[in-house]
Structures are given as C-alpha cells and as structure tokens.
gemmi code that builds the backbone of each chain (N, CA, C; Angstrom):
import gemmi

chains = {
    "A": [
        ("UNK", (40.694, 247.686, 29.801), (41.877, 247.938, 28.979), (43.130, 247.861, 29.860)),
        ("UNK", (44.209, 247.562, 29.288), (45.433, 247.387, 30.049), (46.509, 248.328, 29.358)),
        ("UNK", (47.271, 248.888, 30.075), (48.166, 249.986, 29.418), (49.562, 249.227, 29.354)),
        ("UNK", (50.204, 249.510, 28.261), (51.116, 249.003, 27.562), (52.362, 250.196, 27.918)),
        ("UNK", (53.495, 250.073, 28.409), (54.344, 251.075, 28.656), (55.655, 250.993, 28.223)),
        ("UNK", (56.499, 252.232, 27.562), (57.482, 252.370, 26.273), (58.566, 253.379, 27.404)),
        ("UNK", (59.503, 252.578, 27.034), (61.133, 253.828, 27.823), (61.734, 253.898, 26.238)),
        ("UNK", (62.790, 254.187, 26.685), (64.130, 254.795, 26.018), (63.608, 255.109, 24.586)),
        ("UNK", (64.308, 254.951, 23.259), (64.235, 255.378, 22.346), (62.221, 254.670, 21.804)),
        ("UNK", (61.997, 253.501, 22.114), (60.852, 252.938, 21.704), (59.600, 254.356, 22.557)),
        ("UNK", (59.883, 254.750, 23.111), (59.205, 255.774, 24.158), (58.967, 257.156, 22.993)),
        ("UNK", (59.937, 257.201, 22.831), (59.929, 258.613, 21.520), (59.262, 258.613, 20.438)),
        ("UNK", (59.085, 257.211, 20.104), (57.765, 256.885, 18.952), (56.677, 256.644, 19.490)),
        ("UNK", (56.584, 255.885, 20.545), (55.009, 255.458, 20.889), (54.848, 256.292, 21.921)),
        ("UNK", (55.635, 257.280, 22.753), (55.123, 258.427, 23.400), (54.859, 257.115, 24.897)),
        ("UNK", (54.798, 257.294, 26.043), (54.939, 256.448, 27.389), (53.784, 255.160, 27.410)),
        ("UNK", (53.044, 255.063, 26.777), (51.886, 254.345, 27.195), (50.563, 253.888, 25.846)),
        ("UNK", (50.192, 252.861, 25.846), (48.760, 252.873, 24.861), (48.424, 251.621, 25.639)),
        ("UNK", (46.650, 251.934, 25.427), (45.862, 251.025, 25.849), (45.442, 249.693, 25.318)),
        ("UNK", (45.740, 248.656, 25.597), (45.287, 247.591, 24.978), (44.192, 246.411, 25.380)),
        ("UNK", (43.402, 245.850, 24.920), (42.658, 244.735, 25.447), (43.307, 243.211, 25.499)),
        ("UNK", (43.068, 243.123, 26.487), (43.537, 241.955, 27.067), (42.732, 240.839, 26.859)),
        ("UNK", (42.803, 239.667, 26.475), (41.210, 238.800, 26.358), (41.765, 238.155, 28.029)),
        ("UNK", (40.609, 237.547, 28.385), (40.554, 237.613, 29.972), (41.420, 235.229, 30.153)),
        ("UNK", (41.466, 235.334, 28.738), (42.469, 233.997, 28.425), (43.944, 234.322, 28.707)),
        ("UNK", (44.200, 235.471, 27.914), (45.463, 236.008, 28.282), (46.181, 236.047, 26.841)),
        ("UNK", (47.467, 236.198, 26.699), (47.888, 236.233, 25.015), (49.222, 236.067, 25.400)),
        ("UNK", (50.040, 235.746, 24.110), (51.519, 235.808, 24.476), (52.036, 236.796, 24.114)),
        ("UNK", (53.334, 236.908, 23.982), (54.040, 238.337, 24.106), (54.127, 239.179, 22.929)),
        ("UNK", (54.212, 237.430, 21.767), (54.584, 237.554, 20.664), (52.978, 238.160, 19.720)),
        ("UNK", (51.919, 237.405, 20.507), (50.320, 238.225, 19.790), (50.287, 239.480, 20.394)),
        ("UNK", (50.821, 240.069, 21.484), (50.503, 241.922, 22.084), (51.360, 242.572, 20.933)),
        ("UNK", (52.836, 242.189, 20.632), (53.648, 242.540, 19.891), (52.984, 242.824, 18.333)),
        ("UNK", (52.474, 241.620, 17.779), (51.301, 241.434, 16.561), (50.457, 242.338, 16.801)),
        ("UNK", (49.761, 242.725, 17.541), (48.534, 243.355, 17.380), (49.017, 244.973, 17.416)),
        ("UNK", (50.141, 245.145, 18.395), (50.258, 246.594, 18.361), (51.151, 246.776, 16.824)),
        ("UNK", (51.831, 245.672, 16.380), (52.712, 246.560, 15.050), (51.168, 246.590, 14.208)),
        ("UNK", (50.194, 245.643, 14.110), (49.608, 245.893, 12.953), (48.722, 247.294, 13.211)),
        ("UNK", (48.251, 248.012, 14.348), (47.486, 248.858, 14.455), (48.136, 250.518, 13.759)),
        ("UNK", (49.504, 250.406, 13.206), (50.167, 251.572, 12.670), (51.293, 251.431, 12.487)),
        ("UNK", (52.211, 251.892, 11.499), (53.754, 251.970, 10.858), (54.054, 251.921, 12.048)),
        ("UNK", (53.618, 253.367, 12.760), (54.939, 253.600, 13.541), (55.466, 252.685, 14.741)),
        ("UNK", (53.686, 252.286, 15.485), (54.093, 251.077, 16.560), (55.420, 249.959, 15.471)),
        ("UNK", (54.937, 249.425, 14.264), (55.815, 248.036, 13.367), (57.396, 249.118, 13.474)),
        ("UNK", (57.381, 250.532, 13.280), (58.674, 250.578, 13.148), (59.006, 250.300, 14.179)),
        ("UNK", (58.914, 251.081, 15.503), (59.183, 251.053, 16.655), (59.173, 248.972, 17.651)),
        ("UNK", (58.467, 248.511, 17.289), (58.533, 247.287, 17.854), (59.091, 245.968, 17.229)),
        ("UNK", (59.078, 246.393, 15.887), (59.231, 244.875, 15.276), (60.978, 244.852, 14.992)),
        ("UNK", (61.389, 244.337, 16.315), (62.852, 244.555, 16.119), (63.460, 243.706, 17.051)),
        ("UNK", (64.523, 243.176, 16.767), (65.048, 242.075, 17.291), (65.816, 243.104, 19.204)),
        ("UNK", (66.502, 243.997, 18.699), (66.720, 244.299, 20.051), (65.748, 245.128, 20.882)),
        ("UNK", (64.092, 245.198, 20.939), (63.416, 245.821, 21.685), (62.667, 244.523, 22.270)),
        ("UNK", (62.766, 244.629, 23.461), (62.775, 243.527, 24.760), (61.157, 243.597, 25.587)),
        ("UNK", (60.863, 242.711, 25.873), (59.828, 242.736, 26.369), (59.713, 242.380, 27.935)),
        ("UNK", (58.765, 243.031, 28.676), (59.065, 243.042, 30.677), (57.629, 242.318, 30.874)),
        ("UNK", (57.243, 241.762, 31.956), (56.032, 241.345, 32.387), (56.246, 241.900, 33.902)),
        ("UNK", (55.475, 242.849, 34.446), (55.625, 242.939, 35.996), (56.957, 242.879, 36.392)),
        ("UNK", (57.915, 243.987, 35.283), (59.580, 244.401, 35.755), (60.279, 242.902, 35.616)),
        ("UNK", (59.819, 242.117, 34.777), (60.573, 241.061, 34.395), (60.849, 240.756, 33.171)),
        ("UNK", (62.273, 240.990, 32.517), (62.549, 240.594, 31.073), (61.959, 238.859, 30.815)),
        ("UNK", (60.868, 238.978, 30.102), (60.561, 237.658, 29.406), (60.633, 237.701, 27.794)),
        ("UNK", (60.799, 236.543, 27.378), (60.823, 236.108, 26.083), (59.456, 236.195, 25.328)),
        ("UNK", (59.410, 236.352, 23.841), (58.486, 236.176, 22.914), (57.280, 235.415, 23.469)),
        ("UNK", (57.200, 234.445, 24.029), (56.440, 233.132, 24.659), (55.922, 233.580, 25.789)),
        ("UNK", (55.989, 234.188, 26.600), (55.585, 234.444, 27.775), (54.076, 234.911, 27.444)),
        ("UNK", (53.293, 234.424, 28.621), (51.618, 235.046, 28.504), (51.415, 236.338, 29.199)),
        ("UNK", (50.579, 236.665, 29.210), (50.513, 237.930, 29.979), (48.500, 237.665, 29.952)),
        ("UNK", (48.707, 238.120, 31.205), (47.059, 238.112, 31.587), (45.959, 239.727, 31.384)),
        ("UNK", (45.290, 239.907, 31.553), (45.112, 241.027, 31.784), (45.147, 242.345, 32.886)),
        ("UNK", (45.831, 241.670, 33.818), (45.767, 242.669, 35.255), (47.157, 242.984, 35.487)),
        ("UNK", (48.508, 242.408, 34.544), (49.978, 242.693, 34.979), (50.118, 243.747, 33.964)),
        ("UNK", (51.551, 244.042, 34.328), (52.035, 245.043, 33.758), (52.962, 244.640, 32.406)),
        ("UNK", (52.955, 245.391, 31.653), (53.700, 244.969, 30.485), (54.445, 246.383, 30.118)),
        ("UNK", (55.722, 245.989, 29.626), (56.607, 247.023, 28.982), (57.323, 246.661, 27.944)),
        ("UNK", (57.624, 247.791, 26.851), (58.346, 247.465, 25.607), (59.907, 248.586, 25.633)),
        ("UNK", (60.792, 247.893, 25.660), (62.027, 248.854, 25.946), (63.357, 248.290, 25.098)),
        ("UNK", (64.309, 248.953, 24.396), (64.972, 248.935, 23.867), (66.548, 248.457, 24.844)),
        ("UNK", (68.034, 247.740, 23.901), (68.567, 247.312, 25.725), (69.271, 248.607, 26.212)),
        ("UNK", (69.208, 248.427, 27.685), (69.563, 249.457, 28.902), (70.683, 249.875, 28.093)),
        ("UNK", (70.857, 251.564, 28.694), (72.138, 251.969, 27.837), (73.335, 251.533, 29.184)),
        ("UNK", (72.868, 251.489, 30.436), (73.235, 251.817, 31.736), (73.279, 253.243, 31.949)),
        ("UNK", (73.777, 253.494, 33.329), (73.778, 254.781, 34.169), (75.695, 255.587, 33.559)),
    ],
    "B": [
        ("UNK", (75.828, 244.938, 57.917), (76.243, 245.612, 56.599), (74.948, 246.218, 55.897)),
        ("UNK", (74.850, 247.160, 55.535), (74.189, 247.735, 54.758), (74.204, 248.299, 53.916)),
        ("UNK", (73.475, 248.677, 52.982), (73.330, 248.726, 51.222), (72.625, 249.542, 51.363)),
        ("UNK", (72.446, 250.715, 50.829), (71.595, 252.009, 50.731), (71.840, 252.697, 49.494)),
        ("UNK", (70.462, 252.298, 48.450), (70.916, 253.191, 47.307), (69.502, 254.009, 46.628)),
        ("UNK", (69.561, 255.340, 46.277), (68.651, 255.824, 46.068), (68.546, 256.311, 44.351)),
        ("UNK", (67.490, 256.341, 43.880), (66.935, 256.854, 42.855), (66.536, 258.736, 42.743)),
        ("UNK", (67.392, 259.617, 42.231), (67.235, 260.827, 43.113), (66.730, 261.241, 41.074)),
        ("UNK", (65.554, 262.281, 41.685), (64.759, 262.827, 40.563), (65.209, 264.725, 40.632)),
        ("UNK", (65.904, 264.660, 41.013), (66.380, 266.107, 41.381), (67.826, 266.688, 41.872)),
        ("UNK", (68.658, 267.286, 41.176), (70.178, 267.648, 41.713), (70.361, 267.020, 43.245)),
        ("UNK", (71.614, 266.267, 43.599), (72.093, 265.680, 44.627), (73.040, 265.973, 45.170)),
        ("UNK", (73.263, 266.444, 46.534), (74.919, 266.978, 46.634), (76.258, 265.671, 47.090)),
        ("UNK", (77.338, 265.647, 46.234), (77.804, 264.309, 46.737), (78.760, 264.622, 47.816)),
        ("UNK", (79.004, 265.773, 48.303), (79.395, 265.773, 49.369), (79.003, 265.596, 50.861)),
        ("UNK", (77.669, 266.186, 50.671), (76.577, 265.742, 51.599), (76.352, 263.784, 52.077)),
        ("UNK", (76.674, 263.278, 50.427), (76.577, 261.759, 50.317), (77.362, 261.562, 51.300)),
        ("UNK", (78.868, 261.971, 51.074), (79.726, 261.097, 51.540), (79.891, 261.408, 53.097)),
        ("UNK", (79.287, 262.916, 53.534), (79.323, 262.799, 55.072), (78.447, 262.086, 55.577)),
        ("UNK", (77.009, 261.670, 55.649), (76.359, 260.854, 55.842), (77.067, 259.320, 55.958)),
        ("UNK", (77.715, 258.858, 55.110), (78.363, 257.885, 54.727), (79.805, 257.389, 55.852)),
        ("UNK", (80.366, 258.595, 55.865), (81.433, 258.515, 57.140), (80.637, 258.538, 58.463)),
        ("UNK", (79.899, 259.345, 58.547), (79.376, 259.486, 59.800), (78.858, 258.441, 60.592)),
        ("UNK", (79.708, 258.709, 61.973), (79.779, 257.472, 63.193), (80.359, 256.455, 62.838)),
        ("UNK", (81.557, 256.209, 61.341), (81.939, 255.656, 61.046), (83.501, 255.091, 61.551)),
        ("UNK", (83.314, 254.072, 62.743), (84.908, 254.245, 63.463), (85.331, 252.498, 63.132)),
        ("UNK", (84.890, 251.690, 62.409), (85.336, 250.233, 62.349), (85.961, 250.172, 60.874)),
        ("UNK", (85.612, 250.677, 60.276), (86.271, 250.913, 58.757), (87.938, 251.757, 58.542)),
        ("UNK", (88.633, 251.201, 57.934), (89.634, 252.010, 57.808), (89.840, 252.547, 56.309)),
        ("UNK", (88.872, 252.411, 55.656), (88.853, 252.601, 54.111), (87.315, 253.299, 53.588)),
        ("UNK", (87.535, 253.972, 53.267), (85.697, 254.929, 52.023), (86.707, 254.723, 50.943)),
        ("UNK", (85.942, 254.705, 49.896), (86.295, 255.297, 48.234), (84.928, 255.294, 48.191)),
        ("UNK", (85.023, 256.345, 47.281), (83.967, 257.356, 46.825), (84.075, 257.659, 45.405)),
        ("UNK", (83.043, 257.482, 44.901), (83.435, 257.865, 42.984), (82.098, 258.831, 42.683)),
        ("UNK", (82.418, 260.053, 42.238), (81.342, 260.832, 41.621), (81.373, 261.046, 39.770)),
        ("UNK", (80.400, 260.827, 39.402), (80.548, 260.569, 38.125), (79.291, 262.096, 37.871)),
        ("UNK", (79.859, 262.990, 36.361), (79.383, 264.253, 36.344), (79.062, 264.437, 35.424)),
        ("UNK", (78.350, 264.986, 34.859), (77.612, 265.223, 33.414), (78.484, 265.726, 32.478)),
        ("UNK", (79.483, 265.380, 31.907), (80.247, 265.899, 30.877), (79.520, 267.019, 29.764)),
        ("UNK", (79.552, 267.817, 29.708), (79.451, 268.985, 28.653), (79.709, 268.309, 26.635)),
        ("UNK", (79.922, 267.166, 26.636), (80.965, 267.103, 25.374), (80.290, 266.014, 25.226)),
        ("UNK", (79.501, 265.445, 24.155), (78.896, 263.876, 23.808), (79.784, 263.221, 23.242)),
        ("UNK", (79.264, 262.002, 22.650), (79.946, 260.939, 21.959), (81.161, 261.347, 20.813)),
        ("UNK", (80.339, 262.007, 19.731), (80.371, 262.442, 18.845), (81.072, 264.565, 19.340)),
        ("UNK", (81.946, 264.618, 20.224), (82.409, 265.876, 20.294), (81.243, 266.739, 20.325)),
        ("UNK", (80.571, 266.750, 20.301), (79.077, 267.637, 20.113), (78.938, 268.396, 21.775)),
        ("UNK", (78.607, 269.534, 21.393), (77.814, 270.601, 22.687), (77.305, 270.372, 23.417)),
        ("UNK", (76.910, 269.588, 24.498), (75.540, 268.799, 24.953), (74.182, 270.342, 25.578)),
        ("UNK", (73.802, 270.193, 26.106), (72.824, 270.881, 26.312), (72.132, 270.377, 27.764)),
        ("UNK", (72.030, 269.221, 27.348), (71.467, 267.968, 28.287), (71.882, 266.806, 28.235)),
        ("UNK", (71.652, 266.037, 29.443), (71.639, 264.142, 28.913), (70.391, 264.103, 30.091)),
        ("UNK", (69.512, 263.013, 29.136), (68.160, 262.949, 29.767), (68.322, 261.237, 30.016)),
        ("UNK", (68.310, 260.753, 31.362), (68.612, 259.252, 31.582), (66.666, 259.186, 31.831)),
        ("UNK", (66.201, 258.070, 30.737), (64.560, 257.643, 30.877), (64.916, 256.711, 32.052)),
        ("UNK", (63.917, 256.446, 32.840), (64.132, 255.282, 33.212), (62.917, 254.954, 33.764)),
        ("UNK", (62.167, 253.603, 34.392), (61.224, 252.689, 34.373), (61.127, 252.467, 35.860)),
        ("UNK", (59.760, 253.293, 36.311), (59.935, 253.402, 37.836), (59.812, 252.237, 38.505)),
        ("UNK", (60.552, 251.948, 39.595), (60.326, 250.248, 40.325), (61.097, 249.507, 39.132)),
        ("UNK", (61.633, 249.340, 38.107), (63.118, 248.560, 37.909), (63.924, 249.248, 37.974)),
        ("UNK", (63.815, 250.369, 37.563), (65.593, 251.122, 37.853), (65.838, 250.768, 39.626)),
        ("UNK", (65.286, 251.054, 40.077), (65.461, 250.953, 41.521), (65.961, 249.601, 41.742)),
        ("UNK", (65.249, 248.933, 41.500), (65.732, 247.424, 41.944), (67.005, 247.268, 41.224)),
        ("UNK", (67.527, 247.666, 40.072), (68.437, 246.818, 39.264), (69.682, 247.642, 39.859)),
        ("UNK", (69.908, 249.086, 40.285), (70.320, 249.668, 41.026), (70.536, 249.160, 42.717)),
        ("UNK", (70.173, 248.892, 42.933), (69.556, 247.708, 44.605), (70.609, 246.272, 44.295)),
        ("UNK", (69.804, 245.866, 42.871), (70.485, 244.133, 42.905), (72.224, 244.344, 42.651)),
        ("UNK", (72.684, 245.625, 41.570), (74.025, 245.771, 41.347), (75.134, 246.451, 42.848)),
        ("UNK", (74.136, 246.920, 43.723), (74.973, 247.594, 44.993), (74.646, 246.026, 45.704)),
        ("UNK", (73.912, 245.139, 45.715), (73.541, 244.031, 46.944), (74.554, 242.931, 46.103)),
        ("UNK", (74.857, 242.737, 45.182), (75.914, 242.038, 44.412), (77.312, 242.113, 44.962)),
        ("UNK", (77.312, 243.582, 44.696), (78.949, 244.386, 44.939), (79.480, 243.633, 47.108)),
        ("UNK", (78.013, 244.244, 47.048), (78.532, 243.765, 48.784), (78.723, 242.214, 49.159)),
        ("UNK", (78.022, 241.305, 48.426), (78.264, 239.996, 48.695), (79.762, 239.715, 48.167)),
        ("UNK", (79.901, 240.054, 46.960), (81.358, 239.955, 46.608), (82.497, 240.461, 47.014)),
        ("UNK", (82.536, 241.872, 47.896), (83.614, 241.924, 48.134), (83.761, 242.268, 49.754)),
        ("UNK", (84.839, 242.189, 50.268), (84.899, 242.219, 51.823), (84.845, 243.359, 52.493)),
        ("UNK", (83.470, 244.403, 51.779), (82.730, 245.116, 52.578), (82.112, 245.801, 53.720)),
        ("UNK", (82.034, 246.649, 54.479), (80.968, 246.588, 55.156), (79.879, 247.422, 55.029)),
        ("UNK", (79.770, 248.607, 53.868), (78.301, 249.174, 53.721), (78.950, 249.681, 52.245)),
        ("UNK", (77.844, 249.661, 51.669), (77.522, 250.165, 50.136), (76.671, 251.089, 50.088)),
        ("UNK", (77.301, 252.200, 49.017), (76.033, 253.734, 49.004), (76.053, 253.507, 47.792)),
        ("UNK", (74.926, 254.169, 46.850), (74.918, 254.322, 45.486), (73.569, 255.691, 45.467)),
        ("UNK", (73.563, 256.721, 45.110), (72.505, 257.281, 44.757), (73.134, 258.210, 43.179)),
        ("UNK", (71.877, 257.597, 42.203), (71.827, 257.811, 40.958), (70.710, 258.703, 40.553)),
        ("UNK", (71.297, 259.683, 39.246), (70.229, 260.556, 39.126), (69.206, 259.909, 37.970)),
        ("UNK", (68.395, 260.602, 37.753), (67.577, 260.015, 36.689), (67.018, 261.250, 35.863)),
        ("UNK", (66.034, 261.592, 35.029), (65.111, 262.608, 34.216), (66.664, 263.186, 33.094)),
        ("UNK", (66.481, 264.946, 33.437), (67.355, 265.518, 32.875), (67.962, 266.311, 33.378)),
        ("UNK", (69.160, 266.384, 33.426), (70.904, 266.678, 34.047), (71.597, 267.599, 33.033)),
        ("UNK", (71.862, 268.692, 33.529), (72.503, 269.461, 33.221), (74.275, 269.321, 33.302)),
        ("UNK", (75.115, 270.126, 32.105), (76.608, 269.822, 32.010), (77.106, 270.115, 33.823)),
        ("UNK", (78.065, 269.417, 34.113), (78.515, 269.848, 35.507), (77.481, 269.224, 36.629)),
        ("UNK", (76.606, 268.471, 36.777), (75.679, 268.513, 37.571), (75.746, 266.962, 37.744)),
        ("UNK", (76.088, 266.237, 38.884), (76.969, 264.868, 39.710), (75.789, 263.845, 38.810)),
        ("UNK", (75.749, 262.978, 38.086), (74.825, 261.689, 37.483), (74.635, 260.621, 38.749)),
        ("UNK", (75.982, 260.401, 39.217), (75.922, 259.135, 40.093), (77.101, 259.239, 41.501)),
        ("UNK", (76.560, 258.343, 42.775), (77.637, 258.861, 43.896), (77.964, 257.647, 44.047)),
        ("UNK", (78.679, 256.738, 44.009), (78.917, 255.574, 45.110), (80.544, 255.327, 45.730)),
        ("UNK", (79.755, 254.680, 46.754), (80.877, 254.636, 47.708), (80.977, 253.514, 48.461)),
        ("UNK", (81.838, 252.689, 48.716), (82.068, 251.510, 49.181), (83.114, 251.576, 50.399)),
        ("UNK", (82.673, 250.865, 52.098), (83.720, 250.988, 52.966), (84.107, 249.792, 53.492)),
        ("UNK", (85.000, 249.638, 54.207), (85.629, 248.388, 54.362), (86.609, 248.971, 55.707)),
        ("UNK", (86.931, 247.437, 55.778), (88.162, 247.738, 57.234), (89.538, 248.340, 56.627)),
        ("UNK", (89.914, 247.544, 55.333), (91.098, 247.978, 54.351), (90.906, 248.435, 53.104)),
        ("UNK", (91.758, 248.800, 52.614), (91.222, 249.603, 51.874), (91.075, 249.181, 49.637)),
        ("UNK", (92.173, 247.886, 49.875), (91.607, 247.181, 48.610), (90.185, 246.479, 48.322)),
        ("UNK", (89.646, 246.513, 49.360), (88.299, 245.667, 49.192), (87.508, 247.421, 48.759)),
        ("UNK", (87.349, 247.780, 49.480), (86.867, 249.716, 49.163), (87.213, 249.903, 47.762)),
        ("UNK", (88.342, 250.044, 47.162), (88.788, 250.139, 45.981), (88.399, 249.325, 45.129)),
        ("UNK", (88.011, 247.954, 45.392), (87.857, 247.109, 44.248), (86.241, 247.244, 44.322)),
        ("UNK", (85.560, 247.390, 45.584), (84.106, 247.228, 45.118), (83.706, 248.723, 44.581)),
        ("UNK", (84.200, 249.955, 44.690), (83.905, 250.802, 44.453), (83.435, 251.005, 42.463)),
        ("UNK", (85.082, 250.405, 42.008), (85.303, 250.380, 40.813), (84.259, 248.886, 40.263)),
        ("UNK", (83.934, 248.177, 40.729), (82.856, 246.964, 40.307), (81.516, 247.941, 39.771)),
        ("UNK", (81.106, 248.533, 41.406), (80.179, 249.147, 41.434), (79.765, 249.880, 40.044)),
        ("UNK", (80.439, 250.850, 39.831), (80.434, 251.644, 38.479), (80.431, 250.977, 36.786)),
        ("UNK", (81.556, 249.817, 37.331), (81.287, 249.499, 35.534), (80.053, 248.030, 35.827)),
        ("UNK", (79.550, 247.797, 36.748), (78.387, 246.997, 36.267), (77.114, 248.449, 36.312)),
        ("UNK", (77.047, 249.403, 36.943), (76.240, 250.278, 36.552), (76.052, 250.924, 35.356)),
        ("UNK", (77.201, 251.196, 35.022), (77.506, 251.223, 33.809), (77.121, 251.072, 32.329)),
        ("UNK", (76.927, 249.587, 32.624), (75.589, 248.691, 31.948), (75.060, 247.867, 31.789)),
        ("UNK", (74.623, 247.608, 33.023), (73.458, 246.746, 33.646), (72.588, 247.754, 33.996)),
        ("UNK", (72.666, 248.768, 34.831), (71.593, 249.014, 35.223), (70.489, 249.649, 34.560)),
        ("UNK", (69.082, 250.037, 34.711), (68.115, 249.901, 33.691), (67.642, 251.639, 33.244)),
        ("UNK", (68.650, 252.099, 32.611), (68.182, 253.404, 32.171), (68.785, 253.158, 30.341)),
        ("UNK", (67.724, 254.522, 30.441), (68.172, 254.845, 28.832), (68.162, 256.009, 28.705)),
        ("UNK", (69.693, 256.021, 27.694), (70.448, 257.542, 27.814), (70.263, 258.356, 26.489)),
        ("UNK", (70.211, 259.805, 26.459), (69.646, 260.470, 25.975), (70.667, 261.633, 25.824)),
        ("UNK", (71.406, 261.515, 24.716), (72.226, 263.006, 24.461), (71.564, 264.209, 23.594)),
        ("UNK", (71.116, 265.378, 24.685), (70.351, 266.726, 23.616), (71.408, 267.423, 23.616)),
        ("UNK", (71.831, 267.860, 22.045), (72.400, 269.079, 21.229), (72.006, 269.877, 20.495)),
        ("UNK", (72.342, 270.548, 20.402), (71.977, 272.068, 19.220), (71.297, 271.501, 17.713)),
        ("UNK", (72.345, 270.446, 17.483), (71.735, 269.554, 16.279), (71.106, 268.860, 16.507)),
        ("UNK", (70.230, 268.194, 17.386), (69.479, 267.270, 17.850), (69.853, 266.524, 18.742)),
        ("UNK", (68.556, 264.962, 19.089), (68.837, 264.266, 20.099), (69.361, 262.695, 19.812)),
        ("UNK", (70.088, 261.768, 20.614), (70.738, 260.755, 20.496), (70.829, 259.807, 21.420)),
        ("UNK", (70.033, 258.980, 20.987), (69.940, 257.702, 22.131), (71.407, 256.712, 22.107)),
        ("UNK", (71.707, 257.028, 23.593), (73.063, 256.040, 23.660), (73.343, 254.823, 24.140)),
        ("UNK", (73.904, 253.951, 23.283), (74.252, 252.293, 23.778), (75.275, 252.732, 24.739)),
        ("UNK", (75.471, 251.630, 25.624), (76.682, 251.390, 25.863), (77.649, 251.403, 25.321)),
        ("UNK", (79.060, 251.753, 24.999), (79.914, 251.837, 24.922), (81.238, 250.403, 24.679)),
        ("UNK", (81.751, 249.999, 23.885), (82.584, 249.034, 23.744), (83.377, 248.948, 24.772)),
        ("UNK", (83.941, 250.098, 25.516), (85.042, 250.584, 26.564), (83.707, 250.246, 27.828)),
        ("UNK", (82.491, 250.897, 27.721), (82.030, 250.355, 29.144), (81.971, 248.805, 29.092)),
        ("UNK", (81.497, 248.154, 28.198), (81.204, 246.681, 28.139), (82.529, 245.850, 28.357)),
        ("UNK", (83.741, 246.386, 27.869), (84.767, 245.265, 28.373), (85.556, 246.044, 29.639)),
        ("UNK", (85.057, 247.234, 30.444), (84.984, 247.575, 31.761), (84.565, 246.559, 32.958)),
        ("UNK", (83.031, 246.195, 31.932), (82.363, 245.180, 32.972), (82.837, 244.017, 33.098)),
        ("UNK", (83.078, 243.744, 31.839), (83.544, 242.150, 31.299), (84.707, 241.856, 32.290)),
        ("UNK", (85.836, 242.811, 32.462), (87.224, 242.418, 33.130), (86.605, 241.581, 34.535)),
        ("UNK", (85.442, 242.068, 34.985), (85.244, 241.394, 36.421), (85.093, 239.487, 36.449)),
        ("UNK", (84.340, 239.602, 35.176), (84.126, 237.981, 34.871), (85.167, 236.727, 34.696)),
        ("UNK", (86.329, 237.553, 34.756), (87.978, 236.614, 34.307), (88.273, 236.198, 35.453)),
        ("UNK", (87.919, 237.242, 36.791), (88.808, 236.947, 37.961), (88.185, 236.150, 38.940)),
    ],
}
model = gemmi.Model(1)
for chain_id, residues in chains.items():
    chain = gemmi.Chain(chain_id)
    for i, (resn, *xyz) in enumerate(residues, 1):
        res = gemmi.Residue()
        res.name, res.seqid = resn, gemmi.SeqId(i, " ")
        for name, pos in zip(("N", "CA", "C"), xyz):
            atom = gemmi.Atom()
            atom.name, atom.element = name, gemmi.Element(name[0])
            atom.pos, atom.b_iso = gemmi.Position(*pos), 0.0
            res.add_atom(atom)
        chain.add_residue(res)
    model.add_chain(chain)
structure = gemmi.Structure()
structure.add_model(model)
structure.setup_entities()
C-alpha cells in the first residue's frame, strides 16, 4: 500500500494520510484522484476541485503525471504563503 | 555568500537571530531585518486565539531555501537569513525573521522587502485562523499578491 498525504484545508477532511494501492504499472494522477473521490463524499468533496493540486515526490505535477508505487504523492489546496 | 534558512517548530527569539547574523560581521555596511508577529486580530476583525501555519515536511523547507537562494542571486547581497515558524503560534509570538546584508544599504533594503512578499505567497504553507467562532483557512491576500507582483515590472 502507498500512503496518500493531505495539508491545508484538504487535510481537515481527509485527516493527514490514507492508504492506497498502487498497481505495480503505475496510474495517473487523474485515476488516484478517481479512485479516492469514488471511495466516499467526503474524499469527492474534498478532491474533486479545480484548485486542489497534486505533488509527486514534493513536485507540483499535472492531472497526467504517473505515479508508480514507491513515490510519494500529496493532495493540497494553493499555498496560502507564510 | 551564504543563505541560511530554517524551519523552526517551536517559539524563536529574533533577537538572538539577528546577533548571530551580525556576528563577526565587519565587510557589510548594511543588515535589515524584518520580524513579522502573530497579530491578535484576523481577517475578518475576529479574536484570534491561534494561527496554525500546516505545512509539508521537506517542501516547506525547500520552497523557503529556493525563495532566500533567489533573493540572493538577485540582489547585491552578501548573506541571507530567513527562519520561519510553522504548527501553532500564539498572538504576539515572532511567525517569521529575515534579514538581508550587504556592503550598502539599498541592496539590504530591497532584498529584505523581496524576501517577505515572495514568502508571502510562494512559500508552501497553509494558514489557519482559530477563533471563538471557529476556524478559517486563509488565501493569500489581494494586497499580498500585488506585493509580490510589484517585483515582476522592474
């Protein structure tokens, strides 16, 4: 399983972290996104939204991007800054 | 030249910052120093209680890192400080220190003030106003965003 990790306001609904399976092909950003809104409202409220951004290994990537099963992935809303 | 900026998870003293910062410091004829402090008063006039900055361990750091390693390439520098708080901050209690030195003292002044409004919002936290009536996740600001923006004209 690969853990999926939530900051700022997306963090307050999905709470820091959920586990997901990775197929060992890999998936894009836009099927992790699919699979976690369909598993409950609250992930679809919390994710299915034009300004909550997606990271691969601390890197903002786009919808398209793959993700394997051994990197890191994050779902975060944009920076408020410091 | 050096760039030194820290991620601090616990009250920071910025006076402490800035002696560290002077110290053995005899080629510079310029520090500015900016301490930025937890205002008591939110967006919305409201009580605060707290402001809780989330942030994402190993990018805040870096994006904090890339906005002080920016500041120094751009301006005629010779060391950059930045240490920023993170979790939850109490009213009165310092958020952010930076300080920029130089031989004169407009380059100090101008990277100091860079420093802050690209931190401002670029860098990778998310802000959190707790009140009596509840809690409030905060964007940036129209006033911080064309803060930052002024740098892009010149």
């Amino acid at each position: 399983m690969s853990k999926v990790l939530f900051f700022g306001r997306t963090a307050d609904r999905l709470g820091r972290s959920r586990e997901v399976e990775i197929p060992p092909a890999g998936l894009s950003i836009a099927d992790l996104r699919q699979r976690l809104c369909n598993a409950d409202e609250t992930a679809r409220d919390a994710l299915d939204r034009p300004d909550v951004r997606a990271c691969v290994d601390q890197v903002i990537v786009g919808d398209d991007a793959r993700i394997a099963p051994d990197q890191e992935i994050a779902f975060f809303s944009v920076f408020s800054g410091g | 030249m050096a760039v030194h900026t820290r991620l601090a998870l616990e009250p920071f003293d910025p006076a402490r910052e800035l002696a560290a910062f002077l110290d053995g410091r005899d080629q510079d004829g310029a520090v500015v120093s900016f301490t930025g402090v937890m205002r008591g008063q939110g967006r919305d006039g409201q009580t605060l209680e707290r402001l809780h900055l989330d942030w994402y361990p190993g990018m805040t750091e870096a994006s904090i890192a890339k906005i002080a390693e920016d500041t120094a390439a751009r301006f005629s520098v010779s060391d950059v400080r930045v240490v920023h708080r993170c979790g939850d901050i109490q009213p009165g209690e310092p958020i952010v220190f930076a300080a920029a030195a130089a031989p004169h003292r407009r380059a100090a002044f101008e990277a100091c003030d860079y420093l802050m409004d690209k931190l401002k919002t670029e860098a990778a936290f998310w802000k959190r106003e707790d009140s009596a009536s509840g809690s409030q996740w905060i964007d940036p600001s129209g006033k911080d965003r064309a803060d930052a923006a002024r740098w892009s004209k010149l």
